[in-house]
C-alpha positions in Angstrom: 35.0 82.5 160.9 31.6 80.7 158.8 30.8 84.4 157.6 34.5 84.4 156.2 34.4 80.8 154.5 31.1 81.9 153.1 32.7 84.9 151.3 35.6 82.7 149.8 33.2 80.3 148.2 32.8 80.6 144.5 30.1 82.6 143.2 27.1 81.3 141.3 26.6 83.6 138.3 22.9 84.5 137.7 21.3 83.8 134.5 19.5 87.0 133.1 16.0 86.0 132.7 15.1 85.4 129.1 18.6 83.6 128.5 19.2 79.9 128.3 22.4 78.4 128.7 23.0 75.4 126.5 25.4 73.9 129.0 23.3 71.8 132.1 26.4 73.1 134.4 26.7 75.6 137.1 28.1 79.1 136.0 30.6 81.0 138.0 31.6 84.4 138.3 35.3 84.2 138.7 36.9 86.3 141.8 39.0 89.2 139.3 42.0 91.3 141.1 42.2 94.4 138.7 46.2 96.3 139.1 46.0 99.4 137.6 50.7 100.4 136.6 51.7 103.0 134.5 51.4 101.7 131.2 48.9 99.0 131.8 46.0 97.2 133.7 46.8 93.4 134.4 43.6 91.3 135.2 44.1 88.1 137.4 40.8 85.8 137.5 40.9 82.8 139.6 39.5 80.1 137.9 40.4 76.4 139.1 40.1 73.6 136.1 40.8 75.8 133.4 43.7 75.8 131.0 45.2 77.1 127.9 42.6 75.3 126.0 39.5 76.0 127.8 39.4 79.0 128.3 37.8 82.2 125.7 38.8 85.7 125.8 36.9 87.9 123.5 36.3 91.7 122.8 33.6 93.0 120.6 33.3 96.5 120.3 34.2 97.8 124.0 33.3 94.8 125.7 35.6 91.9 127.1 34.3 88.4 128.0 36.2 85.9 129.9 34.6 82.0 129.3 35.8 79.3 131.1 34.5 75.5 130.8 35.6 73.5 133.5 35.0 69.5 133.5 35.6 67.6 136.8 38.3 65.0 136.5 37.1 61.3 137.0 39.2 58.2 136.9 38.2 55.6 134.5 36.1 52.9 135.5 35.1 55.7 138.7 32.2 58.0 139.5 31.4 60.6 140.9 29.9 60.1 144.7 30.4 63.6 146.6 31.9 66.8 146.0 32.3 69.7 148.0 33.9 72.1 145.1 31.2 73.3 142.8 32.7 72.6 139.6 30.9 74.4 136.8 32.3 77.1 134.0 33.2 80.6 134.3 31.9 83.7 132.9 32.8 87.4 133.2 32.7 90.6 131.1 33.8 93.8 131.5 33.1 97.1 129.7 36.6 98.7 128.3 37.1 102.6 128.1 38.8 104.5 124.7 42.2 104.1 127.2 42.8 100.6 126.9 45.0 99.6 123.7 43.0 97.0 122.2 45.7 95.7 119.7 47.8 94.6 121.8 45.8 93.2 124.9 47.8 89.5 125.9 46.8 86.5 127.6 48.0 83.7 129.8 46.9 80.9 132.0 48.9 79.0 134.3 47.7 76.7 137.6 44.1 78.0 136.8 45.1 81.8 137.2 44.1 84.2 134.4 46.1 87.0 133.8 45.2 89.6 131.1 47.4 92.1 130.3 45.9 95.4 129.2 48.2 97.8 127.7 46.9 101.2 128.0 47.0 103.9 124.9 49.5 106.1 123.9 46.8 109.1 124.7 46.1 107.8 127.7 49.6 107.5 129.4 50.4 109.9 132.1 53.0 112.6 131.0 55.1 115.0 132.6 54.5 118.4 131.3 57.6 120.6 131.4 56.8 124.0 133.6 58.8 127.2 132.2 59.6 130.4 133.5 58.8 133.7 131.6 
């Protein structure tokens, strides 16, 4: 059951060396359940804390990055003592292929779940080729 627990914990994301992060706050990699439908991909990333307005999708040439910032929520006139949830922003990126229709990619957040819609292109849609008989 501890080997389980251990698995469901957040993951730190590494830094590659020779980058700095300007942020003093952990970085996560956030858990991503990829659904692959006829006409589309849909992308749901877990990441706790983050809304509409903190989170950043962007895609540059063929690649999409997912940024998160996450700041923990502290009553006024409180502090912080102990926390077992690493709180920290999240960070992904994925590499697209020519079958994804970039145009018309979508977005939403709700409850701290991303889901991305990714439409796939008119070449790339499965089609049923018509067999005759001579």
């Amino acid at each position: 059951m501890e080997a389980t627990a251990k698995e469901i914990q957040k993951k730190e994301t590494e830094v590659k060396e020779g980058a700095e992060r300007t942020r003093a706050k952990r970085l996560y990699t956030p858990p991503v359940d990829i659904i692959e439908g006829e006409d589309r991909l849909l992308l749901i990333a877990d990441m706790p804390g983050v809304d509409e307005n903190s989170v950043d999708i962007t895609l540059e040439k063929n690649i999409l990055t997912i940024n998160g910032t996450v700041e923990p929520e502290i009553p006024e006139n409180h502090r912080l003592v102990s926390y077992e949830y690493g709180i920290g922003d999240y960070h992904r990126t994925f590499t697209l292929s020519d079958e994804i229709d970039r145009e018309k990619i979508e977005a939403t957040v709700k409850n701290g779940v991303l889901r991305l819609t990714l439409p796939k292109a008119e070449a790339a849609k499965t089609r049923k080729i018509p067999v005759k008989a001579e």
